[in-house]
N, C-alpha and C positions, 0 to 999 in steps of 0.2 A: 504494500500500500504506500503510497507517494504522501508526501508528508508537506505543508510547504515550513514546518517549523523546523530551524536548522539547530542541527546534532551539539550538543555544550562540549565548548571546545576545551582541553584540559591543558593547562597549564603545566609544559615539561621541566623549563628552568627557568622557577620562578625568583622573584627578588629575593635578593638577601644583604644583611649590614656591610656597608662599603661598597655597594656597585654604583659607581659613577654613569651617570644617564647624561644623554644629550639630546635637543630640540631645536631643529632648524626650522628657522622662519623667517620671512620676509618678504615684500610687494618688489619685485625687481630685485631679490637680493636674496641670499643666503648667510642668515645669522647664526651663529651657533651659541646657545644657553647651556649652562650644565648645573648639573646636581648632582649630589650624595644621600644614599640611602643611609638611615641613622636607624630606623627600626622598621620592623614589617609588623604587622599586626593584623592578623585574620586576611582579608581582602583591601589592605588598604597600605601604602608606604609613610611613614613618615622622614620628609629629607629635607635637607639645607638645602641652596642654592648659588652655586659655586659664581666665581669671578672667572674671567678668563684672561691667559696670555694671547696678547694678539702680535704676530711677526708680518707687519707687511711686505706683502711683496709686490705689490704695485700701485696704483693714487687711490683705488680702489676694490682693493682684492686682497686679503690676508691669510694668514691659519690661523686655528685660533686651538686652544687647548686649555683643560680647565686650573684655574688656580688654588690650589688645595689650600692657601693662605689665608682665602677671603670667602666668608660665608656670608648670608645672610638669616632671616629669620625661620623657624622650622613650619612645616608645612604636612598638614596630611592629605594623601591623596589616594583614589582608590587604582590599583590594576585592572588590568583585564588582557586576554591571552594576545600575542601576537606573535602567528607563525609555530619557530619552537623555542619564544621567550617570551616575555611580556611588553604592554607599553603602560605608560601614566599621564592622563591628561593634564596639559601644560596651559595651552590657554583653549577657545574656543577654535583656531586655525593651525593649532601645534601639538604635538606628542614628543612626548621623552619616549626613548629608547634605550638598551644599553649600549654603551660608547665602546667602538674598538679599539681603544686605547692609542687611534693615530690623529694626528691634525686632521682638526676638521678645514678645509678650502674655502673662504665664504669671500662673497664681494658683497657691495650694495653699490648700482646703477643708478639711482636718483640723483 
């Protein structure tokens, strides 16, 4: 029987304390934001929200990676599956993800 309710997708590697998450966004541009997980709780993360180093490489075009020196204030948010890890919503047009641990590329065009 065809269903049109789709199958609950399970969470293989889900958060844990210390995974640095990252969220690109921007209108003409590629920003990279990051975070730190500091607790997980049920279905939900609680994380700081890291600073980032940015190395330009051109008038408008950098890397950026996050700055483990500068946090701000703590934040709970819930997950939900993505693929075979998770994501955490960041604002209404962004998601964290977890970061590969390489510069992220980002410019902004305006």
């Amino acid at each position: 029987m065809n269903s049109i309710i789709a199958p609950k997708q399970e969470i293989v590697n889900g958060p844990k304390v210390g995974d640095i998450l990252v969220s690109n966004w921007g209108y003409e541009a590629n920003i990279a934001s990051f975070a730190k997980v500091i607790a997980v709780t049920g279905k939900s993360v609680k994380m700081v929200r890291l600073g980032a180093v940015e190395n330009h490489t051109g008038p408008m075009e950098w890397t950026s990676t996050p700055d483990m020196n500068r946090s701000g204030k703590v934040e709970t948010k819930r997950f939900s599956p993505a693929g075979d890890s998770y994501r955490v919503k960041d604002t209404t047009f962004a998601n964290f993800y977890l970061w590969d641990g390489k510069a992220v590329n980002c410019y902004n065009y305006h």
